[in-house]
C-alpha positions in Angstrom: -46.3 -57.1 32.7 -48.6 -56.4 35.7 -45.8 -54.3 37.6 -44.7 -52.3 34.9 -47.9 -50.9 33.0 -48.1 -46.9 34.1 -51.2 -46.5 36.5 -53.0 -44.3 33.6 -54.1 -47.8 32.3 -55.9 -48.6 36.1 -57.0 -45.6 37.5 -60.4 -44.9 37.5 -61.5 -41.1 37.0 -64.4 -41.2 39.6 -63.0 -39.0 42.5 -65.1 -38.0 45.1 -64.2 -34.9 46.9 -66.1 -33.0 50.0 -65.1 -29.2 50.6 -62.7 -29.0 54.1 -65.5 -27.3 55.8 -68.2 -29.9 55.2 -69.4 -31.7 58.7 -68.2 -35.7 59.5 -71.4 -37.1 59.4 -71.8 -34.9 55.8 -68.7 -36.6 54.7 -70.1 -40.2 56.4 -73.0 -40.1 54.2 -71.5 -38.9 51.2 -68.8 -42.1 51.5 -72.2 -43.8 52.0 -73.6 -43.1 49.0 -70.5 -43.4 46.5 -69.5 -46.8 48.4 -65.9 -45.8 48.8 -63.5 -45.4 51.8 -62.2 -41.9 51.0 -62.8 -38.6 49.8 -60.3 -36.1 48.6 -60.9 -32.9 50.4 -60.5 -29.4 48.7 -60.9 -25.7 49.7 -62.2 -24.3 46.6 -60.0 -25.4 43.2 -57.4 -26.4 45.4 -56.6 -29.8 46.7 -55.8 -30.0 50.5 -55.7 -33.3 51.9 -58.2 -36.7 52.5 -60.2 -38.3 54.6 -60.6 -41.9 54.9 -63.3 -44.1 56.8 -60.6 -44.9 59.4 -60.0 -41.3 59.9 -63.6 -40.7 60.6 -63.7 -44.0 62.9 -60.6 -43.3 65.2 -60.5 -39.7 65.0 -64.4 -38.2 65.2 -66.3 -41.5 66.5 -63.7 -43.3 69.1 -63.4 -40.1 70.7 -67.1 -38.6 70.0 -66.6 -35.7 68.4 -68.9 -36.2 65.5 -69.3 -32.0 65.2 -65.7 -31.3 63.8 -65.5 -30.4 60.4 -63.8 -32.9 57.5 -60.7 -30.6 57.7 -60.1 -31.1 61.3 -59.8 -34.9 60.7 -58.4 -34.8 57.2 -54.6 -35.9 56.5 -53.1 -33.1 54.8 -51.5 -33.9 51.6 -48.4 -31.6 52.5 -45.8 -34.9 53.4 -48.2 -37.4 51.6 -47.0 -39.6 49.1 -48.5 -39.8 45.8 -48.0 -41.5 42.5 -48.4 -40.4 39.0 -49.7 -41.6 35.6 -46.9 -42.6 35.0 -46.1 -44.7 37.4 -46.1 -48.6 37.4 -48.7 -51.0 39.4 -46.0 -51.5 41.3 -44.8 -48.1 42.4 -48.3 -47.9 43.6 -48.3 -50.9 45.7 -45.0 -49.5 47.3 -46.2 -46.5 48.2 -49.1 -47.9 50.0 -47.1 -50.4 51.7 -44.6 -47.6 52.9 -47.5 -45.0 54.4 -49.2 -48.2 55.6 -52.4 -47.0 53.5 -55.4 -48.7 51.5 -55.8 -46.1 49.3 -53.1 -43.7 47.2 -53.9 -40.4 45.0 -52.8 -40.6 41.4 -51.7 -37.5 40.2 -51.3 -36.4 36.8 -47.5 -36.5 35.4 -47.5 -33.4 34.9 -48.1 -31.7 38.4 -46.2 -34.1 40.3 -44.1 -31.5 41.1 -45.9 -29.0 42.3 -45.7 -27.6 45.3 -49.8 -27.0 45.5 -51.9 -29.4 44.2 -55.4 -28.5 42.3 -58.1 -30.6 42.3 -57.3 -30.8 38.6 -54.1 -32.7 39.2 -56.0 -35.8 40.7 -55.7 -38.3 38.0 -57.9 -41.0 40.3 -57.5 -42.6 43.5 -56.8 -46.2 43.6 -57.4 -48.9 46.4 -56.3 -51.6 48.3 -59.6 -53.2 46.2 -58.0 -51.7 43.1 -54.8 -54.1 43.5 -56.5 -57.1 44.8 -59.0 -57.1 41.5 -55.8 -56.3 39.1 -53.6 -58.9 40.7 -56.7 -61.4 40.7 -57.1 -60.7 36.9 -53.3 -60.9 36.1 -53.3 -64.7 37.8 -56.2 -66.2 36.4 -54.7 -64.6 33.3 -51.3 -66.4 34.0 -52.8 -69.4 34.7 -55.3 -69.6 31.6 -52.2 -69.2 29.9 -50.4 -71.9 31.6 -53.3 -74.3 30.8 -53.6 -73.7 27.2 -49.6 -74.7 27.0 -49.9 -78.1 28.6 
């Protein structure tokens, strides 16, 4: 069933990551060119926090400070939520509901507990897009099914 397949069968390893010292505009054009809304942002090995395209539009834009670096207008990942591999779809869809996000990092079963995170813990990212597309798939499946039947 759609809700209870672990997220290891979903995510996609393609995670883009920018260093906490990059500029905004760096990280604007690196989104840019990958076509996605959010980079995981590391200081060296280790895995810090992200930045979205809504925290580079209300944070640097709407109040013109296009100079700061990706760290000052990153949300730190100490206090976010994540999910694991092992997680269901709908664990994932929970989560972003409860931090009112489009987009949550899956982390690898194994270092879900730990209290620092390496970029070597990020299993994938998925995204509000993510969901829409599975649920999309899971329906017309459903209803194919439902068809055949009659």
């Amino acid at each position: 069933s759609l809700d209870l397949t672990p997220l290891a069968s979903y995510v996609r390893p393609d995670v883009y990551s920018i260093e906490s010292t990059a500029t905004v505009v760096q990280c604007a054009k690196k989104m840019a060119e990958h076509g996605c809304g959010l980079l995981v942002v590391s200081e060296g090995e280790q895995f810090v926090g992200v930045i979205s395209e809504h925290d580079i539009a209300q944070k640097a834009v709407a109040l013109e400070n296009t100079h700061g670096t990706v760290g000052n207008f990153m949300s730190a990942c100490a206090g976010s939520k994540f999910v694991t591999t092992k997680d269901s779809f709908l664990a994932a869809m929970t989560a972003m509901e409860g931090m009112n996000a489009r987009h949550v990092i899956v982390v690898k079963a194994e270092a879900a507990g730990n209290a620092k995170m390496l970029m070597a813990d990020i299993a994938g990212v998925l995204s509000i897009k993510d969901i829409i597309a599975r649920i999309s798939e899971s329906t017309r499946e459903r209803i194919a099914s439902d068809l055949s039947h009659d």
